[in-house]
LOLO-35970 format. One line per 8 residues: their letters; for each residue x, y, z of N, C-alpha, C. Coordinates in steps of 0.05 Angstrom, whole numbers, plus 5000, padded with zeros to 4 digits. Example, Ala and Ser with C-alpha at 12.3 -4.5 7.8 and 13.67 -1.06 7.14 Angstrom:
2
AS) 5264 4886 5156 5246 4910 5156 5264 4934 5156 ~ 5257 4955 5142 5273 4979 5143 5258 5001 5157
END
This chain:
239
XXXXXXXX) 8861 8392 5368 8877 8416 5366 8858 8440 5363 ~ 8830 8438 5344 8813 8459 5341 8802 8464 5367 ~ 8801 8448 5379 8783 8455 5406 8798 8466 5426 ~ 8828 8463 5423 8842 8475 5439 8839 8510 5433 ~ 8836 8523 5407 8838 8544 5400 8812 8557 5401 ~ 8788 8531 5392 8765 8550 5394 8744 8537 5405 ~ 8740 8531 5445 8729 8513 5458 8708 8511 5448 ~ 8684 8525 5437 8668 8530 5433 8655 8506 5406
XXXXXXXX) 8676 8501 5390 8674 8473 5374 8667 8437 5391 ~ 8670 8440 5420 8664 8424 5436 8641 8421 5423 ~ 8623 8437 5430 8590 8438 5433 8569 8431 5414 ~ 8598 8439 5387 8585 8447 5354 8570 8414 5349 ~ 8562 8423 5316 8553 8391 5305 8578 8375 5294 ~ 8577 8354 5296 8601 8335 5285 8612 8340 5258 ~ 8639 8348 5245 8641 8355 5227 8656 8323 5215 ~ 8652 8311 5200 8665 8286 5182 8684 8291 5174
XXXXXXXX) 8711 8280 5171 8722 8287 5151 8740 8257 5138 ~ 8741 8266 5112 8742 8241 5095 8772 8224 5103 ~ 8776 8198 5099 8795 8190 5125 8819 8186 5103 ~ 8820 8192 5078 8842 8193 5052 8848 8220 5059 ~ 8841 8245 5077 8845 8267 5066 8867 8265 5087 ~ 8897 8287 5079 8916 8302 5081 8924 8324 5078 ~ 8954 8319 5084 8980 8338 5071 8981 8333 5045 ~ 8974 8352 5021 8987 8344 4995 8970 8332 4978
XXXXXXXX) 8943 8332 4993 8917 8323 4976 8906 8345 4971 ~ 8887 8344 4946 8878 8372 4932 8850 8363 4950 ~ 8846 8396 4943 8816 8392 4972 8792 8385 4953 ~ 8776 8376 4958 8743 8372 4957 8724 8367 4976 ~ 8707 8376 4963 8684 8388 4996 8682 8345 5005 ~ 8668 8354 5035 8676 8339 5051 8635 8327 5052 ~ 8630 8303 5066 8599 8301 5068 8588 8327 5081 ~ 8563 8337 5085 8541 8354 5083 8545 8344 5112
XXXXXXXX) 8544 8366 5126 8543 8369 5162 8514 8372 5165 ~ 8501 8354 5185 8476 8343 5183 8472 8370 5208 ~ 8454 8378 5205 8441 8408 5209 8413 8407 5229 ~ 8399 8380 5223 8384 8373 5239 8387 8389 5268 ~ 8349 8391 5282 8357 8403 5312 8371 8372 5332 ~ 8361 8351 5321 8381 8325 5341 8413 8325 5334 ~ 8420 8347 5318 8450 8341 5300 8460 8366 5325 ~ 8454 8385 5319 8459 8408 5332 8460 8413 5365
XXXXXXXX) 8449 8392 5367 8436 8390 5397 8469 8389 5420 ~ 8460 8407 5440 8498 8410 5450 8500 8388 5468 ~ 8526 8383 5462 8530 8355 5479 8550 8374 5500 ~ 8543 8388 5510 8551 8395 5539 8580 8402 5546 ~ 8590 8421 5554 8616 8431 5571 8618 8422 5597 ~ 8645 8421 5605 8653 8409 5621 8661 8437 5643 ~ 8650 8451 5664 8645 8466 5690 8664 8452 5709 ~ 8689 8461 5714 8702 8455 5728 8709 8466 5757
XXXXXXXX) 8704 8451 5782 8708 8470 5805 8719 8445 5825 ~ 8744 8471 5835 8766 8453 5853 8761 8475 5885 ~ 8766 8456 5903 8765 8475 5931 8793 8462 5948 ~ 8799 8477 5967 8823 8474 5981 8815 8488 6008 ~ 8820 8486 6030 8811 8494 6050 8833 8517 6074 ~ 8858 8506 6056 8881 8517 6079 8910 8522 6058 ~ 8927 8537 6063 8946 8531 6035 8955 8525 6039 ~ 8956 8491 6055 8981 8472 6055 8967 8455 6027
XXXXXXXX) 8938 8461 6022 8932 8444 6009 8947 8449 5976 ~ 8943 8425 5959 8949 8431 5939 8922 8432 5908 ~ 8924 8462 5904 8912 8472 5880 8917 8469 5860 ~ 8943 8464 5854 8962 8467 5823 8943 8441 5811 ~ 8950 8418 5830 8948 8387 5819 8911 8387 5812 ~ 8895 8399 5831 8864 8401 5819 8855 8420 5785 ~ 8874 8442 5792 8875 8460 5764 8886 8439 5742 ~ 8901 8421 5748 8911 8416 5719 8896 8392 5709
XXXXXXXX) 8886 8378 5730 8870 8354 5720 8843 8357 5715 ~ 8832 8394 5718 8809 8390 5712 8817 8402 5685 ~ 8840 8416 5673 8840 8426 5651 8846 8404 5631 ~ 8862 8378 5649 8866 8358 5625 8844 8339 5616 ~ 8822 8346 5640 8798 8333 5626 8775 8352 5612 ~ 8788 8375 5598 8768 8391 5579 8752 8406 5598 ~ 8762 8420 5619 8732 8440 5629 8749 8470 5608 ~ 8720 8481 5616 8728 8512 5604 8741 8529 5618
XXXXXXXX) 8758 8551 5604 8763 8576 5634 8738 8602 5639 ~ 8739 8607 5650 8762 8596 5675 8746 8580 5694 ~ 8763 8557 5713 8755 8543 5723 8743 8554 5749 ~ 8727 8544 5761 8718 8566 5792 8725 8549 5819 ~ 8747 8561 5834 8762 8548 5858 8751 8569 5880 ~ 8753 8546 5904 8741 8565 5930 8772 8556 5949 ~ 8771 8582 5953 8804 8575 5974 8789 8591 5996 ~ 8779 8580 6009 8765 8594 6040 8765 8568 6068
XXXXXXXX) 8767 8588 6085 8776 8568 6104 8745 8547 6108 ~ 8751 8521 6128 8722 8506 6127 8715 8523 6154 ~ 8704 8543 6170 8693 8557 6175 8674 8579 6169 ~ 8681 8580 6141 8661 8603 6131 8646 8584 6116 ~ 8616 8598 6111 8598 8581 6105 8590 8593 6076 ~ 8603 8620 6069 8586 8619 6037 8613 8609 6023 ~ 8605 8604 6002 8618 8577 5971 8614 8603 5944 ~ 8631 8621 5944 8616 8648 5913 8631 8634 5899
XXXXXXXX) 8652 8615 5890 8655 8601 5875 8634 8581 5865 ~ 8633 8566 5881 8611 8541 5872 8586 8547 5860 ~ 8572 8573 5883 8549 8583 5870 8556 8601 5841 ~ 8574 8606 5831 8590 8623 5807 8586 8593 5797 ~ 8594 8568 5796 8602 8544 5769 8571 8531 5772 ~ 8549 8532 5787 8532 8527 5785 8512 8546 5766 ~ 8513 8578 5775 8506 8592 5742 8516 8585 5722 ~ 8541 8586 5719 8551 8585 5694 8541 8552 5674
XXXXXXXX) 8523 8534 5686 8520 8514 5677 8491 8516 5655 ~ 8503 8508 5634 8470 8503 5615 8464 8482 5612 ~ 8443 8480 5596 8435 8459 5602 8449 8429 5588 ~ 8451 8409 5599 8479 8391 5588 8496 8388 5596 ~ 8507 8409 5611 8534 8415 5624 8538 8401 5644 ~ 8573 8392 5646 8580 8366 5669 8591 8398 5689 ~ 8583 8385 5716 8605 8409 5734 8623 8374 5741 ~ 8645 8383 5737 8665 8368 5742 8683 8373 5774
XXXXXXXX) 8684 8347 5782 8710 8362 5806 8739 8336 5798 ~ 8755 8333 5818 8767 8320 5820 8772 8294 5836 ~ 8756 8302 5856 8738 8282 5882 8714 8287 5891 ~ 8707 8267 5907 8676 8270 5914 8680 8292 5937 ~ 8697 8297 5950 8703 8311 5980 8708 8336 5963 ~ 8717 8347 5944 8718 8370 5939 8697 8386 5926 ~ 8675 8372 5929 8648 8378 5938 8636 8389 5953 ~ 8634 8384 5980 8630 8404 6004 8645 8390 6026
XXXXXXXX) 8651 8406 6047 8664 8401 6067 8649 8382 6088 ~ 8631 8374 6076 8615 8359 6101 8606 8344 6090 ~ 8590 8321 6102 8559 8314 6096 8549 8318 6081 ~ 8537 8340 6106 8515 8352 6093 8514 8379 6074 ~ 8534 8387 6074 8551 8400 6047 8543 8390 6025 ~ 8562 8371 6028 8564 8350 5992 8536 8342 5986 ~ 8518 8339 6012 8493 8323 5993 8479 8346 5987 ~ 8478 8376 5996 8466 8392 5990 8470 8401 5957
XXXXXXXX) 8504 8398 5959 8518 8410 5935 8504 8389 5911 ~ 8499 8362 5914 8501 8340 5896 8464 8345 5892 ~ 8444 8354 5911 8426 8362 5901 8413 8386 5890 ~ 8429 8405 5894 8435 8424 5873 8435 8420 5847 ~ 8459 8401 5836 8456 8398 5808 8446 8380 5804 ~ 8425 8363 5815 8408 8343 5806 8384 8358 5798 ~ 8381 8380 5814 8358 8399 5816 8350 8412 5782 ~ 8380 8417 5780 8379 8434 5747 8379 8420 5727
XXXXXXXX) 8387 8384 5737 8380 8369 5710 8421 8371 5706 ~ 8434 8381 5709 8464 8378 5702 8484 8339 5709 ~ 8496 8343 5705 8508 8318 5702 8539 8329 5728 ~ 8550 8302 5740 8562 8310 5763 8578 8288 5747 ~ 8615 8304 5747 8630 8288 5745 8656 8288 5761 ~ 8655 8264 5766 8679 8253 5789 8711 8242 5778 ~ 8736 8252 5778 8753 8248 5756 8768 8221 5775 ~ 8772 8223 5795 8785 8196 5811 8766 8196 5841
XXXXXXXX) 8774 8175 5856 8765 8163 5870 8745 8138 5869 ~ 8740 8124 5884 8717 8100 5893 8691 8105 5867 ~ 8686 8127 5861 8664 8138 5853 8672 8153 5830 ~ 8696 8151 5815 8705 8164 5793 8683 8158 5768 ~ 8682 8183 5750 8652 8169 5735 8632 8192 5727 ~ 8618 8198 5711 8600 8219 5695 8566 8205 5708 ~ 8554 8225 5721 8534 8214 5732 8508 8232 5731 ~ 8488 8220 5707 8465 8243 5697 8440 8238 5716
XXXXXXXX) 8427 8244 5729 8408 8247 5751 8386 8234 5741 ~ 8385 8245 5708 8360 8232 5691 8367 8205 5680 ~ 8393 8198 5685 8389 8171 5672 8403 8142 5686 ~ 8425 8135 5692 8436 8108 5705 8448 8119 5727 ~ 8457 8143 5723 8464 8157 5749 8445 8172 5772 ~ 8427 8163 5765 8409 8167 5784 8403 8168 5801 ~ 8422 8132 5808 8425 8117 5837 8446 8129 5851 ~ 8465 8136 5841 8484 8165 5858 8466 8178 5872
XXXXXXXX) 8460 8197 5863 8442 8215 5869 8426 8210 5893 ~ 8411 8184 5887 8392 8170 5909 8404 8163 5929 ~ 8430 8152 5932 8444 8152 5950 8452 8170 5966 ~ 8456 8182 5953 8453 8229 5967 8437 8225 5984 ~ 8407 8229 5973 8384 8225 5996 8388 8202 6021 ~ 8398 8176 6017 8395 8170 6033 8411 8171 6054 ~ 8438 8182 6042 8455 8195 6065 8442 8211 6085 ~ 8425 8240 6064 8423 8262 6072 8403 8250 6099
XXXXXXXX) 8380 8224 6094 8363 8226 6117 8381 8209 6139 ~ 8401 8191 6133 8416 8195 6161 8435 8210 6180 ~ 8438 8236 6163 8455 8254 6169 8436 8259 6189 ~ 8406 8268 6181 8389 8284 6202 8384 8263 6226 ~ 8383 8244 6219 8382 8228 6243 8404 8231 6268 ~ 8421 8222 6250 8449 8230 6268 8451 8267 6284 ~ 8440 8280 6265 8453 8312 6280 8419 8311 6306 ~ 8397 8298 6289 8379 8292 6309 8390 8285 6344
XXXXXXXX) 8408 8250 6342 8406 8246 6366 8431 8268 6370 ~ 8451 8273 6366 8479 8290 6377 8454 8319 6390 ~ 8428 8324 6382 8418 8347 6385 8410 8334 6420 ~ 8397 8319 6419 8383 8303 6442 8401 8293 6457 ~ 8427 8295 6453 8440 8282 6471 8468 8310 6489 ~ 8459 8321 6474 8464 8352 6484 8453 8367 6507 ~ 8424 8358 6503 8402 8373 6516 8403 8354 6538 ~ 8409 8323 6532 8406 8305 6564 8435 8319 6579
XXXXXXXX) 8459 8320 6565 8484 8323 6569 8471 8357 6596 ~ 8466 8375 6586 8454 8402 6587 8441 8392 6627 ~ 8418 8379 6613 8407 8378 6636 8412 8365 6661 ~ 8435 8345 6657 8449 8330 6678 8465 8342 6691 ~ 8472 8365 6679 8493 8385 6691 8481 8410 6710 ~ 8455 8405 6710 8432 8428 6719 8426 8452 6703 ~ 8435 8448 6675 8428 8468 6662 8410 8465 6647 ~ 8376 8477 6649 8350 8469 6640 8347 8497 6616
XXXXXXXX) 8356 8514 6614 8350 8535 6592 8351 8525 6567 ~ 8388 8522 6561 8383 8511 6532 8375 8520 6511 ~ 8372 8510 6492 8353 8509 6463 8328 8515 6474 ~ 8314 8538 6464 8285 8541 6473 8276 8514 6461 ~ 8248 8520 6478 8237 8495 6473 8225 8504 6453 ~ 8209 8517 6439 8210 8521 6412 8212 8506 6395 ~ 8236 8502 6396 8248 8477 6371 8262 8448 6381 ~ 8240 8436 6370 8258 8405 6380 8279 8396 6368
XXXXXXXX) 8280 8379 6363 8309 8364 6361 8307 8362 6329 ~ 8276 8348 6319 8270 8349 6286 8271 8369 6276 ~ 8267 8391 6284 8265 8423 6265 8293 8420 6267 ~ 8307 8427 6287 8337 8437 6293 8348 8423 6278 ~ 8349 8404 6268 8360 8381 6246 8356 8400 6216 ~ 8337 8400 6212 8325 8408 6187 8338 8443 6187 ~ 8335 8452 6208 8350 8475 6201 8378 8476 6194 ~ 8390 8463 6205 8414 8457 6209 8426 8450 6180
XXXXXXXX) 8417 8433 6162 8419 8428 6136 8416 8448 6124 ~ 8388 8456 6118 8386 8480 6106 8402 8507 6109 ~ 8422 8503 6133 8444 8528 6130 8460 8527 6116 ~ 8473 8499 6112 8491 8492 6095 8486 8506 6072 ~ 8473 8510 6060 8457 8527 6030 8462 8563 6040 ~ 8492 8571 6030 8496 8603 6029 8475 8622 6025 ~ 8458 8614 6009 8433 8631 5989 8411 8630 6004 ~ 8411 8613 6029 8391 8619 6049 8394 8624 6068
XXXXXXXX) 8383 8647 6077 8376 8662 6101 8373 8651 6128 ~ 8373 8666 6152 8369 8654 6181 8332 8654 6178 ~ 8325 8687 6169 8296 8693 6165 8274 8664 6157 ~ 8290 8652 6121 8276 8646 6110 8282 8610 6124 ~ 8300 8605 6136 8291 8574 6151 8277 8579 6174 ~ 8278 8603 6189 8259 8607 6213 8226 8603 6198 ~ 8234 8617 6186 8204 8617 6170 8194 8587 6162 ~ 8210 8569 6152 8209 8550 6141 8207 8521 6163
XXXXXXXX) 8209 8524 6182 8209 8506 6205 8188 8517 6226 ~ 8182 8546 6226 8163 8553 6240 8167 8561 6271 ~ 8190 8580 6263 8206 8593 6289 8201 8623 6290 ~ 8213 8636 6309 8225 8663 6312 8252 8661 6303 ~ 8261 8688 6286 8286 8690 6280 8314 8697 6296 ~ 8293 8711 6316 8315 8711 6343 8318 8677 6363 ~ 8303 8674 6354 8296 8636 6370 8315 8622 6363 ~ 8320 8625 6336 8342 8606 6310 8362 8618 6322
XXXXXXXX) 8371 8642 6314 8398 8655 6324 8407 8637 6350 ~ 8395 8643 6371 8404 8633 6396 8411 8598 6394 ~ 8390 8590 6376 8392 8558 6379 8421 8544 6363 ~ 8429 8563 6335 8448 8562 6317 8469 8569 6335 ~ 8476 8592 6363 8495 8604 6376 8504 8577 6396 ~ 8487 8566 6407 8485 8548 6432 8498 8520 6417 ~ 8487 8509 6390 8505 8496 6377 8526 8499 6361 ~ 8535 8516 6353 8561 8518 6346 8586 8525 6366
XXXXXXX) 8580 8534 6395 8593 8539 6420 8604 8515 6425 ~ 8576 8492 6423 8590 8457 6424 8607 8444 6414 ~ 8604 8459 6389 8613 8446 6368 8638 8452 6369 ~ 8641 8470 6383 8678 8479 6386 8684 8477 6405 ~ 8670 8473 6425 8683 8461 6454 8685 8427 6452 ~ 8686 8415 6425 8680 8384 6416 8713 8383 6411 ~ 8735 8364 6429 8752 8359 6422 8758 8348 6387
END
């Protein structure tokens, strides 16, 4: 009930209290609250973030089950369509995390809209040392990067290197697709099929630039533009 009124007791040191005490018992002080820095030490808030993509979806049912599992308010929801690529929610429950802190969702998919989304999102907070919690699904579960949950995490990576594989050949098989049709322009040659992969991830990440992956793969920024324009054209002419 105290924590309902003052969240901030989550975090505090453990207070004892004597297990005879009541209604109708005269008071006396209670054991000495151990003050120690391992006593004090915060055992972490719960960072709650729900996403929805369209408003058929439902928000109510994510809000309430991240509130019934103890996150703080306010909770940070992204209601944006899966076409737009920045997340000011997500990047908003990723500040707000200190150190200890679970970002909680409700599923693993309300994570990122993709792939390569979610493994970006899931290395994000591995990055800061935070703890990723999953309230249902296959994978329901509190999972710390530094310690048994680790192998989550690792599993991320090994997604993430067959994602590139995969957007690898769909890249190469574009360009054969391209050239069978007599069309040799294309994707400058510039960038092969491995950079274009690697860029391609790295967009997923709002907080980075077209500049700073051109830079990072070892392109022109007008080069990227064109190569990012020529695949996403596909990508929507893709039944």
């Amino acid at each position: 009930m105290r924590y309902d009124s003052v969240p901030a007791l989550r975090s505090g040191p453990p207070v004892k209290v004597p297990a005879d005490r009541g209604p109708g018992q005269a008071w006396r002080p209670g054991p000495a609250v151990e003050t120690t820095a391992a006593a004090v030490e915060r055992t972490g808030d719960r960072i709650g973030y729900g996403r929805v993509s369209s408003s058929g979806q439902d928000l109510a049912t994510q809000e309430r089950l991240l509130k019934s599992a103890g996150c703080l308010e306010p909770l940070y929801v992204e209601t944006i369509s899966t076409r737009q690529r920045e997340r000011p929610q997500f990047a908003a429950a990723l500040a707000a995390l200190r150190p200890r802190d679970i970002l909680t969702v409700t599923m693993l998919d309300r994570l990122g809209r993709n792939t390569v989304e979610l493994i970006t999102s899931a290395q994000d907070i591995e990055h800061r040392g935070n703890r990723l919690e999953i309230l249902q699904g296959p994978l329901a579960g509190i999972y710390d990067p530094r310690g048994a949950g680790k192998i989550v995490f690792t599993m991320f990576a090994v997604i993430a290197e067959v994602e590139r594989e995969f957007i690898r050949d769909r890249s190469l098989e574009g360009l054969a697709t391209a050239a069978a049709n007599g069309r040799y322009g294309g994707r400058p040659a510039a960038i092969d099929a491995d950079r274009f992969a690697v860029a391609l991830a790295r967009r997923q990440n709002p907080k980075e630039s077209v500049t700073s992956i051109a830079r990072h793969i070892g392109v022109g920024r007008s080069t990227l533009y064109r190569a990012f324009a020529e695949y996403d054209q596909r990508q929507r002419a893709e039944p």
